[in-house]
MARVO-5513 format. One line per field, with one value per residue: residue in one letter; x, y, z negated of N, C-alpha, C in turn. Coordinates in Angstrom, 1 decimal, m for minus. Layout:
% MARVO-5513
rest = A;...
n.east = X;...
n.north = Y;...
n.up = Z;...
ca.east = X;...
ca.north = Y;...
ca.up = Z;...
c.east = X;...
c.north = Y;...
c.up = Z;...
This chain:
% MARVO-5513
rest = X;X;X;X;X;X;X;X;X;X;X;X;X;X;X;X;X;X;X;X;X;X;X;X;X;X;X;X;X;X;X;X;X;X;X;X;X;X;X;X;X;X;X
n.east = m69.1;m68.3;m66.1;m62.7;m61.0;m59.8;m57.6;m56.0;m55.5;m54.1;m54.5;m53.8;m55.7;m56.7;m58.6;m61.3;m61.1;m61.6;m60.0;m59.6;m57.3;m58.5;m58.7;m58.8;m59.7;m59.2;m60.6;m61.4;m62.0;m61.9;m65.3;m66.1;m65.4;m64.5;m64.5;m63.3;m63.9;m62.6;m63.3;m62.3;m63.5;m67.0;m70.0
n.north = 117.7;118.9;121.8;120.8;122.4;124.4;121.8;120.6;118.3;114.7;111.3;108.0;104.7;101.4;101.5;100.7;98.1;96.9;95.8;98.1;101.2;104.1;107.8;109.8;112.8;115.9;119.0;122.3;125.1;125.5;126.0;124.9;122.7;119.6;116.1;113.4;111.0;109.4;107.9;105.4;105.8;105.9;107.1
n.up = m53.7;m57.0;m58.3;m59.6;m60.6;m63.3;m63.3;m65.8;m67.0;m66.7;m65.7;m64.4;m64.8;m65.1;m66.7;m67.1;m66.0;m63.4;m61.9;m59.7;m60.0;m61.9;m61.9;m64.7;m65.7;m66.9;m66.9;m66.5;m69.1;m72.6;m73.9;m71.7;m70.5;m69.1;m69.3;m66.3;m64.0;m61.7;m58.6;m56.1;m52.8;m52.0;m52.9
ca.east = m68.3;m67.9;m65.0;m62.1;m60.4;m58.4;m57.0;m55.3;m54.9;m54.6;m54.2;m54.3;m55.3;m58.0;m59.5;m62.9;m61.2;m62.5;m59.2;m58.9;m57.0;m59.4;m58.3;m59.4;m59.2;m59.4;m60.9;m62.1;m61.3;m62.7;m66.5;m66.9;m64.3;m65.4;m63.5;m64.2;m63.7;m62.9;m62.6;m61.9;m64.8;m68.1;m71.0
ca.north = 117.5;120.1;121.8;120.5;123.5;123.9;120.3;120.6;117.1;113.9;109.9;106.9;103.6;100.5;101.4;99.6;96.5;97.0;95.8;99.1;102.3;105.6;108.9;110.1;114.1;117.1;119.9;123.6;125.6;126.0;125.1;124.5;121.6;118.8;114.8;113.5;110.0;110.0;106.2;105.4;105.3;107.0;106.5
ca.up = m54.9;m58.1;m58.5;m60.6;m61.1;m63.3;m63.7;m66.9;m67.4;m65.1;m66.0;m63.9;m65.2;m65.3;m68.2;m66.9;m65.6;m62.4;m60.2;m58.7;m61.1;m62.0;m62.3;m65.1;m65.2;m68.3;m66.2;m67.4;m70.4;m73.6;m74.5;m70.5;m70.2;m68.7;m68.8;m64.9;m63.6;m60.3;m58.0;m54.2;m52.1;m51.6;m53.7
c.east = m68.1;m66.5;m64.0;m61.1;m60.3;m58.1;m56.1;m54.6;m54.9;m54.0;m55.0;m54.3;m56.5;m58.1;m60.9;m62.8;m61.6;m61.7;m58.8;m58.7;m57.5;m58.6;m59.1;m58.6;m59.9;m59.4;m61.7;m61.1;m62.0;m64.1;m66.9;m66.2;m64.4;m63.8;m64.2;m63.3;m63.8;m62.4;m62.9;m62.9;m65.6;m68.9;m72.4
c.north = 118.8;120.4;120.7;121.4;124.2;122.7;120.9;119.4;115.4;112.5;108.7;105.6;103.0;100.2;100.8;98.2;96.1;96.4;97.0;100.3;103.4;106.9;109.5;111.6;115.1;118.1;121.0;123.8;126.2;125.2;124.6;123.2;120.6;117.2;114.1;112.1;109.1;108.1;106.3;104.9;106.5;106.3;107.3
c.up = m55.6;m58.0;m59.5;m61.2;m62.2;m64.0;m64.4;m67.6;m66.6;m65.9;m65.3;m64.7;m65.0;m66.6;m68.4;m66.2;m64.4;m60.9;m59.7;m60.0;m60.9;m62.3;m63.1;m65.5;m66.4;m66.9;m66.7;m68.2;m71.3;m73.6;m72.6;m69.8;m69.9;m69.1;m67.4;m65.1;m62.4;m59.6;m56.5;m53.6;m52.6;m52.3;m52.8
């Protein structure tokens, strides 16, 4: 798994409807910033 360092921003919700709530996560700073979408379980 990549870092997420530094989490800068954090929100749970079922924004895909999926039954189970995603963390979706503002991570970085500046042009290297990433938005991450993180769910329970192993892929």
């Amino acid at each position: 798994m990549d870092s997420l360092s530094p989490i800068t921003a954090c929100h749970i919700a079922d924004l895909a409807n999926e039954d189970t709530p995603q963390l979706y996560v503002t991570c970085g700073r500046g042009p290297r910033s990433t938005l991450r979408t993180l769910r329970h379980g192993l892929e």
